[in-house]
C-alpha positions as semicolon CSV with decimal commas, in nm:
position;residue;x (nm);y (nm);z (nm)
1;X;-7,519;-7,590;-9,065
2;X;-7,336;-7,661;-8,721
3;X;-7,052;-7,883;-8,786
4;X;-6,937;-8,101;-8,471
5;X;-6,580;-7,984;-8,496
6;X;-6,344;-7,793;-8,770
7;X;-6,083;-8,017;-8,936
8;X;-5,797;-7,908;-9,138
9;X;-5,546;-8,113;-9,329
10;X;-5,254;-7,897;-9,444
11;X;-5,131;-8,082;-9,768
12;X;-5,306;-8,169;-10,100
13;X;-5,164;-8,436;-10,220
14;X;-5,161;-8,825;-10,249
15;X;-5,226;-8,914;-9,900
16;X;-5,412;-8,568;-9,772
17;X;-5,671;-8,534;-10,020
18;X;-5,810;-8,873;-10,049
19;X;-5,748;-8,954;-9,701
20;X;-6,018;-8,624;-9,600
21;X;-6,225;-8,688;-9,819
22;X;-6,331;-9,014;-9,688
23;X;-6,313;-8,861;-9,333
24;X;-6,555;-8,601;-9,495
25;X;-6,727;-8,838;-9,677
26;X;-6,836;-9,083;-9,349
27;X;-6,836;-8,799;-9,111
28;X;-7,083;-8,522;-9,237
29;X;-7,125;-8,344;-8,897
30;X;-6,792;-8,220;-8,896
31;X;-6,637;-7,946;-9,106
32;X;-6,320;-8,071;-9,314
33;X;-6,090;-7,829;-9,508
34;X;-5,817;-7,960;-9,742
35;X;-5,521;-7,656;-9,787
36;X;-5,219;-7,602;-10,007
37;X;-4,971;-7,354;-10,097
38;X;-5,046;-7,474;-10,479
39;X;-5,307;-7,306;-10,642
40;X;-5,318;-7,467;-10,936
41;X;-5,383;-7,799;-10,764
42;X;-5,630;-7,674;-10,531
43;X;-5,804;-7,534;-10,802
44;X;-5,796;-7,904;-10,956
45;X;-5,944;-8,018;-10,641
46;X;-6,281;-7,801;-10,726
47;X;-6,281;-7,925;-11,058
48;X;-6,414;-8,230;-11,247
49;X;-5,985;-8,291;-11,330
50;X;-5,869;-8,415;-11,001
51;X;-5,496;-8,350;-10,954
52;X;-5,466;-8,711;-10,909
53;X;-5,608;-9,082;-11,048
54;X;-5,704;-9,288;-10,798
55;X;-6,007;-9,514;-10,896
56;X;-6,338;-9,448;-10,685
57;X;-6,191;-9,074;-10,566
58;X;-6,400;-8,851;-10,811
59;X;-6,745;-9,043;-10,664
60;X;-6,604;-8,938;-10,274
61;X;-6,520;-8,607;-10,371
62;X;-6,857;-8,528;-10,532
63;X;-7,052;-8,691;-10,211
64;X;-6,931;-8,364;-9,996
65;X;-6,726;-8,121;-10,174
66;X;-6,921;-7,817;-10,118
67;X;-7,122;-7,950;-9,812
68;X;-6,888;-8,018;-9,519
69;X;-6,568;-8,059;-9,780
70;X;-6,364;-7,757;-9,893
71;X;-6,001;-7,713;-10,091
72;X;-5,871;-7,362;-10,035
73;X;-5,529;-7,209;-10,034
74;X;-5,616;-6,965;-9,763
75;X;-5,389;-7,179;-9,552
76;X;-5,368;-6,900;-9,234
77;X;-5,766;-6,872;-9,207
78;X;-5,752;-7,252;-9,203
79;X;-5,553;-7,269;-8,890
80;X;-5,723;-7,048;-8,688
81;X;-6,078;-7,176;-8,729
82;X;-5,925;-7,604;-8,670
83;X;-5,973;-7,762;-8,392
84;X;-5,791;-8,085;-8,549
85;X;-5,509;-8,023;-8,784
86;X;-5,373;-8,303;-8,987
87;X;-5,025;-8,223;-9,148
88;X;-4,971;-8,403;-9,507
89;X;-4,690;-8,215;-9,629
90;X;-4,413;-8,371;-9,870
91;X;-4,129;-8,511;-9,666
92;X;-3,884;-8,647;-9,952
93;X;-3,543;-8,782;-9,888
94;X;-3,283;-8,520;-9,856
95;X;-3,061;-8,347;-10,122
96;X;-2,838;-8,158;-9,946
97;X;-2,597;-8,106;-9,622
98;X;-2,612;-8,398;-9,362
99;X;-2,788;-8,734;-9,438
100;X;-2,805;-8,650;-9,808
101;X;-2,963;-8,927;-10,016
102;X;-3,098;-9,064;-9,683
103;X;-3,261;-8,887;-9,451
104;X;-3,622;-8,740;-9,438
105;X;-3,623;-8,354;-9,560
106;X;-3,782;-8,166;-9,273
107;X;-3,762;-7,850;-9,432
108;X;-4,185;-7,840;-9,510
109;X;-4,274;-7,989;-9,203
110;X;-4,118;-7,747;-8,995
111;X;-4,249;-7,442;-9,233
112;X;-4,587;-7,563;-9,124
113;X;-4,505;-7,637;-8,746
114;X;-4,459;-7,254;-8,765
115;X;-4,682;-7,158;-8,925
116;X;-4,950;-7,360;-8,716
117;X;-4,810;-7,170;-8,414
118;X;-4,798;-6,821;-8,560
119;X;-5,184;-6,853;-8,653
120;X;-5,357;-7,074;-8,405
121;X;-5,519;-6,843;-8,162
122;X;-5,653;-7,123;-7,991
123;X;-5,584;-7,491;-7,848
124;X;-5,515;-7,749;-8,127
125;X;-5,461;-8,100;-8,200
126;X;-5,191;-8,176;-8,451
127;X;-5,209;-8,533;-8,630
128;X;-4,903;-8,646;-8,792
129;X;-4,983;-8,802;-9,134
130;X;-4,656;-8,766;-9,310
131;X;-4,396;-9,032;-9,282
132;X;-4,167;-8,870;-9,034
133;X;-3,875;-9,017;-8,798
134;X;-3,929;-9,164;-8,493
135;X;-3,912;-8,826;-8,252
136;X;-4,003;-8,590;-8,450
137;X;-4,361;-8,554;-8,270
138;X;-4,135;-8,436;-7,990
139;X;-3,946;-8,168;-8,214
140;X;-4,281;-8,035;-8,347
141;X;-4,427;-8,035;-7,968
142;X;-4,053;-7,770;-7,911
143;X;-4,187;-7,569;-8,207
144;X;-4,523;-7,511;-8,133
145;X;-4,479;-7,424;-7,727
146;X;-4,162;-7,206;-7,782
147;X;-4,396;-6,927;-7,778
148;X;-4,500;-6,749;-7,414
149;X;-4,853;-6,763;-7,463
150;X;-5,093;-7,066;-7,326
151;X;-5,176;-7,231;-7,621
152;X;-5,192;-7,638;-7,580
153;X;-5,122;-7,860;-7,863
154;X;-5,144;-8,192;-7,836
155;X;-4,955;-8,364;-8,121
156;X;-5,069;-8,730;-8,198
157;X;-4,916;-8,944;-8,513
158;X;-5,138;-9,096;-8,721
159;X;-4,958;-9,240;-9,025
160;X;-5,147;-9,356;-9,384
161;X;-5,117;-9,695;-9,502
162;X;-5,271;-9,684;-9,821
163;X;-5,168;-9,856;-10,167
164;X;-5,168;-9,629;-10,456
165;X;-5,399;-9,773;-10,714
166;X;-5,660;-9,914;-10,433
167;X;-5,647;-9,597;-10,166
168;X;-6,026;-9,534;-10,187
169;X;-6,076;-9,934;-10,108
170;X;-5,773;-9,917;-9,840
171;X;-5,988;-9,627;-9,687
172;X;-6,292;-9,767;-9,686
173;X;-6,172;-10,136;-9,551
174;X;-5,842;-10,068;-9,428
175;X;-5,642;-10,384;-9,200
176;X;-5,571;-10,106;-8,936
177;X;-5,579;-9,747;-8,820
178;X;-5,286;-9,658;-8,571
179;X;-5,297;-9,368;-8,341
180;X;-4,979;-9,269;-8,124
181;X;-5,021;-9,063;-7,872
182;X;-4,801;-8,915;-7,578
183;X;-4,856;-9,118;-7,231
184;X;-5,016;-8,852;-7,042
185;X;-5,408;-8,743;-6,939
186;X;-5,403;-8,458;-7,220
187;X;-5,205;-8,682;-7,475
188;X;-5,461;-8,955;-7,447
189;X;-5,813;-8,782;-7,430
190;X;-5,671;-8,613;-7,780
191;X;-5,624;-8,964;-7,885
192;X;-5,978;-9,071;-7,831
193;X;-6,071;-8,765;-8,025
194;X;-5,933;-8,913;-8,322
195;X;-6,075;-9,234;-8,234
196;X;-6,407;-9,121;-8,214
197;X;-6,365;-8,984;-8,619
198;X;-6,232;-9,295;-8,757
199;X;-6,498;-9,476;-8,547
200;X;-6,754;-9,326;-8,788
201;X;-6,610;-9,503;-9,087
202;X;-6,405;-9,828;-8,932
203;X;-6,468;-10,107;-8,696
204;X;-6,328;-10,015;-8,374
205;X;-6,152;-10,358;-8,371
206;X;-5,931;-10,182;-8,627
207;X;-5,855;-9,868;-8,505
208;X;-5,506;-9,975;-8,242
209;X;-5,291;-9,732;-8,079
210;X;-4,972;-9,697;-7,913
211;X;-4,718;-9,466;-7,765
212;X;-4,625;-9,195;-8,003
213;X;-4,285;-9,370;-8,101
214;X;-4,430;-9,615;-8,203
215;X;-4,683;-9,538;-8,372
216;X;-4,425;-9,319;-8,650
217;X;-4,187;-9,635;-8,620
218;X;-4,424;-9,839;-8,739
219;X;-4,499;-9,678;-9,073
220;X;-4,114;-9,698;-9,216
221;X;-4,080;-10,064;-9,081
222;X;-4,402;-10,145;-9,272
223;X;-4,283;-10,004;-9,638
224;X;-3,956;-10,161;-9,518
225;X;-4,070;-10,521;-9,525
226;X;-4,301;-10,500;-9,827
227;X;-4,001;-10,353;-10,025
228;X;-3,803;-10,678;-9,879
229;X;-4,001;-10,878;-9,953
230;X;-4,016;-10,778;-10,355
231;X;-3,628;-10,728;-10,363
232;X;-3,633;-11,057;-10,211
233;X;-3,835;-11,234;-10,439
234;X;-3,631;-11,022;-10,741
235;X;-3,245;-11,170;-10,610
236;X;-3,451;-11,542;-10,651
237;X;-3,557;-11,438;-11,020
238;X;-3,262;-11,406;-11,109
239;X;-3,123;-11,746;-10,964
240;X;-3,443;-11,913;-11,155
241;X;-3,320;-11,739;-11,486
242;X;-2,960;-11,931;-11,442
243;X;-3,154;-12,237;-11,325
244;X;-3,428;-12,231;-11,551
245;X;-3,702;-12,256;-11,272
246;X;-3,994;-12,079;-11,312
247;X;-4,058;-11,757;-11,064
248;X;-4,409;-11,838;-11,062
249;X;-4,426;-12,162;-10,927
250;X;-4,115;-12,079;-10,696
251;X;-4,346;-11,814;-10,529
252;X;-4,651;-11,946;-10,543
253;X;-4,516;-12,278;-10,318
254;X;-4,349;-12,033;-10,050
255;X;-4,636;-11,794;-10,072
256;X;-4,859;-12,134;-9,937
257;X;-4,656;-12,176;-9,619
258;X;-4,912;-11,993;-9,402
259;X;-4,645;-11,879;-9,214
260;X;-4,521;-11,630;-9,500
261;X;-4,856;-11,589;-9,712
262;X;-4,838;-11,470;-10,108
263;X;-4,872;-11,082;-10,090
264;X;-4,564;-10,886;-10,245
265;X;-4,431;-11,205;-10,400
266;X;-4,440;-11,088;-10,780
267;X;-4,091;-11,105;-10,963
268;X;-4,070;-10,788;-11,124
269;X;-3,833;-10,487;-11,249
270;X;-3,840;-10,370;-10,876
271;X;-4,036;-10,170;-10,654
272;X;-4,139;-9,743;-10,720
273;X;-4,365;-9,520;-10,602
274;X;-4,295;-9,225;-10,322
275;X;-4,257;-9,451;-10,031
276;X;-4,041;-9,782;-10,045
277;X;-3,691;-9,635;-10,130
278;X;-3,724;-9,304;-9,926
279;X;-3,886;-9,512;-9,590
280;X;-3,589;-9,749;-9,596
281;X;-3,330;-9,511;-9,683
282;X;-3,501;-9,306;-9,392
283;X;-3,459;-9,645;-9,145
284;X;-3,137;-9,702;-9,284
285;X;-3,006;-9,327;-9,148
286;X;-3,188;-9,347;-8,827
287;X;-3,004;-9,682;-8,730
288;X;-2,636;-9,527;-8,847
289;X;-2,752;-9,258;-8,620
290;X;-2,764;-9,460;-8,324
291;X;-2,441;-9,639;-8,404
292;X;-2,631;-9,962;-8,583
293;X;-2,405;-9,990;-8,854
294;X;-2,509;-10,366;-8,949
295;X;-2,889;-10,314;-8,907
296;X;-2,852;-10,006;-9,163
297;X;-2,646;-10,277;-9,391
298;X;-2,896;-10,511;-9,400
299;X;-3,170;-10,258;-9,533
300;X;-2,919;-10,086;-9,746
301;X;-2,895;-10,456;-9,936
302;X;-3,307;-10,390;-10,023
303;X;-3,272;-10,148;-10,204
304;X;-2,908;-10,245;-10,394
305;X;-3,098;-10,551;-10,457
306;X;-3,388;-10,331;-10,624
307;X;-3,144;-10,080;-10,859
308;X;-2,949;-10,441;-10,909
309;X;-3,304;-10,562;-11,078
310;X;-3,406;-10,276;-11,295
311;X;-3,033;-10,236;-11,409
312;X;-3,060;-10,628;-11,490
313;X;-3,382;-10,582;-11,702
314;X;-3,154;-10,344;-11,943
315;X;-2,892;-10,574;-12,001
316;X;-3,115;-10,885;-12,070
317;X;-3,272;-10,659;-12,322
318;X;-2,923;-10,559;-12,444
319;X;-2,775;-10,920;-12,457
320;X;-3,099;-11,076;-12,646
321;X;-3,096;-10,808;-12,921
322;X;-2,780;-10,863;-13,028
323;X;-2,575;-10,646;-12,846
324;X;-2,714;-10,300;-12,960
325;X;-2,985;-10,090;-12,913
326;X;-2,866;-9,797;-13,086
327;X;-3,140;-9,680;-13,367
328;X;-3,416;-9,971;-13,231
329;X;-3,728;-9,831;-13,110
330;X;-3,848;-9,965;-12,801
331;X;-4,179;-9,889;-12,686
332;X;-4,274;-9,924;-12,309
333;X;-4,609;-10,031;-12,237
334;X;-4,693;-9,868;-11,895
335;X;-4,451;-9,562;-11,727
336;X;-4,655;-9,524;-11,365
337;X;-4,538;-9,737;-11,107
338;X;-4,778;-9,945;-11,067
339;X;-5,166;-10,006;-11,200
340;X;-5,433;-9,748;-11,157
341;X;-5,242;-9,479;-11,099
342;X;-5,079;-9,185;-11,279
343;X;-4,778;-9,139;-11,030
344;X;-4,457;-9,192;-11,164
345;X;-4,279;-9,168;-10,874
346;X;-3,956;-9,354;-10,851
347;X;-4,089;-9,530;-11,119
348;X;-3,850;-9,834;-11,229
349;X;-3,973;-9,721;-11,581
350;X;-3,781;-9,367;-11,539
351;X;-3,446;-9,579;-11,469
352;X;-3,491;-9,806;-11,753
353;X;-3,574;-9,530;-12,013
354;X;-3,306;-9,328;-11,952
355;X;-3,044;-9,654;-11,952
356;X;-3,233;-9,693;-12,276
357;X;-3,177;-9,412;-12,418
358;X;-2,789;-9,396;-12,308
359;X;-2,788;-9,699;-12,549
360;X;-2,905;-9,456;-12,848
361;X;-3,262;-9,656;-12,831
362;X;-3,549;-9,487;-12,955
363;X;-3,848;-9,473;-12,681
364;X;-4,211;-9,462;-12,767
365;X;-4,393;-9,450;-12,467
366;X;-4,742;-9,577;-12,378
367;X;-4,956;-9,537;-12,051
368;X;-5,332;-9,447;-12,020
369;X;-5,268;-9,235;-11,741
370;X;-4,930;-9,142;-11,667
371;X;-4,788;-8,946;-11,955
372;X;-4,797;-8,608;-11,878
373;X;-4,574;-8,739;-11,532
374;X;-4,342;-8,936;-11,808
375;X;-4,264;-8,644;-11,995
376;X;-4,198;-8,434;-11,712
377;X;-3,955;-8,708;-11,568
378;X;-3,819;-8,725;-11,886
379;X;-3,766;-8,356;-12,029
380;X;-3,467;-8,223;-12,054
381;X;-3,255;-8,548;-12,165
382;X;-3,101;-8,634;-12,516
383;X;-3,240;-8,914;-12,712
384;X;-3,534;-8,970;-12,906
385;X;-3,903;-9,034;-12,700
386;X;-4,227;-9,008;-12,817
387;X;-4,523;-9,067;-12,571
388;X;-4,801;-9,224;-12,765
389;X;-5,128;-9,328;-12,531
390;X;-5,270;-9,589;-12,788
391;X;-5,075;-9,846;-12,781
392;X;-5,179;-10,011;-13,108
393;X;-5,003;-9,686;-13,262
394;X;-4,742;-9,659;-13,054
395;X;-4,563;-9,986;-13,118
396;X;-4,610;-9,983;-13,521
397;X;-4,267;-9,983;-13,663
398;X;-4,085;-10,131;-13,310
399;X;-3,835;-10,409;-13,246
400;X;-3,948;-10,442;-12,911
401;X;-4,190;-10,405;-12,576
402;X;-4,103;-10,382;-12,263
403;X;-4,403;-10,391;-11,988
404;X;-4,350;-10,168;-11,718
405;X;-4,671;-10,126;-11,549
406;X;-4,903;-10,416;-11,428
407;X;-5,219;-10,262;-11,634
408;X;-5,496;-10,483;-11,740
409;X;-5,509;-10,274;-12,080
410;X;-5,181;-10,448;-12,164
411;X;-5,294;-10,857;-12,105
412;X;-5,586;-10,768;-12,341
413;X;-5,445;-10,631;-12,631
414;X;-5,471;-10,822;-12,987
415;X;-5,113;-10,933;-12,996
416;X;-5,135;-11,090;-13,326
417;X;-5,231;-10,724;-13,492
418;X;-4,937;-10,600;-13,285
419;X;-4,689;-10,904;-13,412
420;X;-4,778;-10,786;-13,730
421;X;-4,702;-10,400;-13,749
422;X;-4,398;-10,445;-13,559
423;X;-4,019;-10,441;-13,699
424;X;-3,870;-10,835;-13,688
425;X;-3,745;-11,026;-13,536
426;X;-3,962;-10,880;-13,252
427;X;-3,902;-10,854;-12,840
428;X;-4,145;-10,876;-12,589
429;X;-4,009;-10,795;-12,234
430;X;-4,229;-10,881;-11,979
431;X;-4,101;-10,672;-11,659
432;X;-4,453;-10,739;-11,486
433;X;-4,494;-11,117;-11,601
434;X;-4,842;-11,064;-11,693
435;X;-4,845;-11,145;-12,030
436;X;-4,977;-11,502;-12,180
437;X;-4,568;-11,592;-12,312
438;X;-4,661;-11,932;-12,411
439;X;-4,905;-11,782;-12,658
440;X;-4,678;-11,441;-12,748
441;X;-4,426;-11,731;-12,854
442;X;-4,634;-11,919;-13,092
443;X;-4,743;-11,601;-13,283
444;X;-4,359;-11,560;-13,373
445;X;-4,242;-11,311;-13,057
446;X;-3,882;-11,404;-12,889
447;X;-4,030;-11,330;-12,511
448;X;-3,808;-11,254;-12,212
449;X;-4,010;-11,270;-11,865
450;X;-3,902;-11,248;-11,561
451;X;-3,744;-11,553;-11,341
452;X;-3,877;-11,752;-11,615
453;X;-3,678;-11,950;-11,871
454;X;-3,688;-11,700;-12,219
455;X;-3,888;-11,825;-12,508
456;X;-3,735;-11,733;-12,834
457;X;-3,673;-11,874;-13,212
458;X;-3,314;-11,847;-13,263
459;X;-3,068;-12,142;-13,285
């Protein structure tokens, strides 16, 4: 077959293999080729054990993998035959030298800015799909014409919005595409390039664009007010807990002022995953770099207001079991970050073990897709944790729950059965606030939620 145009995406992970595999998916007449320096995971990728959970994925990748789809690790040979390149590699927040604990670690991206320049061989257009800083399109444009020869690259940025746990669904329906690209003739016909791809699988109502700098702007100011909004929602829960208002109904009258609406306005143990914390930490270096001191301030307080949370869940748990922990098993029910998935990145549930286990606790932990990523986060440290997937089994024997994760699995369960193989008196904290308390009380649990007034039999 004669495929339209080669397409390459340089990065197998969260965001680059989903993300082609719709493109590949919607758009069978051109050629798209996934590539990593992991062979392990692209060998995952050809299997029937993705490398990831994401619900919906396994029925995209089997649509095209093998027709106009293909994971390799022959990265070089990749290059060379593109005419499109995405780059998805891993930008995480630095650990070392200048802007430690802040700024984005460039170190990947640049690898493959060179590497894209010593194998092109031909013109290309680079799409940005990591989270980068605002003008680094310009530093990658440096890289790749450094050389003498008369290669053109036009370098566009293109930046992912999707929600782990509902990527396939943000793909398929998602509230906007943006496309940056530089001002000029060149700069602008690549744009329409892209457009002309995404066109094949969204309304063109959808697709916006804007000048480059904006475009990779836009992506940290967009994790930057989610995350504000949970952390602001979080500093109220505690305020209801002194107050003894109820979270629920305090959010669900703001979230009816139109003006506001009610997404990201569940009191929790604080937000995780691989974006929130590194985007605004990213924001918050990028304004002390240009001398704004106070606007780096104000998102610094986002995510001191988020550690301030999960730290807060521990010592609620600490105060309402009498002061000690040491020698109680505690058995978390959920480790991922959020619902339907199995990343545990930045997981609040990583924090809140290991404060656990400083407190001599015993851990049983409980996810049905995330344990292999718990014990990894977990290995190495001192204290007793057993991971456990059933969680019938895996709280026999405890004084206490603690919800981490928002899974359905968990609002299900036959509590009663539970209340009754458990150690007493027996704890249920709810860190999500999906669990029926009311109810959880009557059967004989003491039940701490969140922003909520506590619910328990002592005197």
């Amino acid at each position: 077959m004669t495929f339209k145009k080669n397409i390459l995406c340089i990065g197998a992970g969260y965001v680059g293999g989903p993300t082609l595999a719709m493109i590949a998916c919607k758009c069978p007449q051109y050629k798209v080729t996934v590539v990593d320096i992991n062979p392990t995971r692209i060998a995952q990728w050809n299997s029937d054990d993705l490398p990831i959970f994401e619900p919906g994925l396994e029925e995209i990748i089997k649509t095209s993998r093998g027709k106009n789809l293909f994971f390799s690790t022959e990265i070089e040979k990749g290059i060379k035959e593109a005419d499109i390149i995405f780059v998805s590699v891993n930008t995480p927040t630095k650990t070392f030298g200048a802007g430690a604990g802040m700024a984005a670690d460039l170190q990947y991206w640049e690898k493959t800015a060179r590497q894209i320049r010593e194998n092109a061989g031909s013109n290309k257009i680079i799409v940005e799909k990591s989270t980068l800083p605002v003008k680094t399109a310009l530093a990658m444009k440096r890289i790749l014409t450094s050389t003498d020869d008369d290669i053109q690259y036009q370098v566009l940025s293109n930046p992912e919005f999707l929600a782990e746990g509902t990527a396939i669904r943000d793909l398929e329906n998602p509230d906007r595409v943006l496309i940056g690209a530089s001002e000029t003739p060149d700069g602008l016909k690549a744009r329409d390039e892209l457009v002309e791809i995404y066109a094949n699988c969204v309304p063109k109502a959808k697709i916006i664009t804007s000048n480059i700098w904006s475009s990779e702007l836009s992506k940290l100011v967009s994790n930057a007010f989610l995350a504000q909004r949970i952390s602001s929602i979080n500093s109220v829960s505690a305020l209801c807990e002194k107050t003894d208002a109820d979270i629920a109904e305090v959010a669900r009258a703001v979230g009816m002022d139109s003006r506001l609406g009610n997404k990201f306005l569940n009191a929790s143990i604080g937000f995780g995953g691989s974006c929130f914390k590194k985007d605004i930490l990213n924001l918050v270096y990028l304004c002390q770099s240009y001398g704004l001191e106070d606007v780096a301030e104000y998102w610094k307080g986002v995510v001191k207001i988020n550690e301030y949370q999960k730290e807060r869940f521990v010592l609620n748990m600490l105060s309402a079991m009498f002061n000690t922990l040491a020698g109680k098993k505690i058995c978390l029910f959920g480790f991922a970050f959020k619902a339907d998935t199995g990343d545990t990145r930045e997981s609040p549930a990583i924090f809140i073990s290991k404060r656990l286990m400083e407190e001599k606790a015993e851990l049983i932990i409980s996810d049905p897709k995330a344990l292999k990523n718990a014990m990894t986060d977990l290995d190495g440290l001192e204290g007793k944790v057993s991971y456990v997937e059933d969680p019938y089994k895996a709280v026999a024997g405890c004084d206490a729950i603690a919800v981490m994760t928002e899974w359905d699995l968990y609002v299900d369960l036959d509590y009663e059965k539970i209340y009754r193989s458990m150690a007493k008196p027996c704890f249920v904290f709810d860190g999500r606030n999906i669990l029926d308390h009311k109810r959880l009380f009557e059967m004989g649990f003491n039940v701490f939620p969140i922003g909520k007034p506590a619910k328990t039999h002592f005197n």
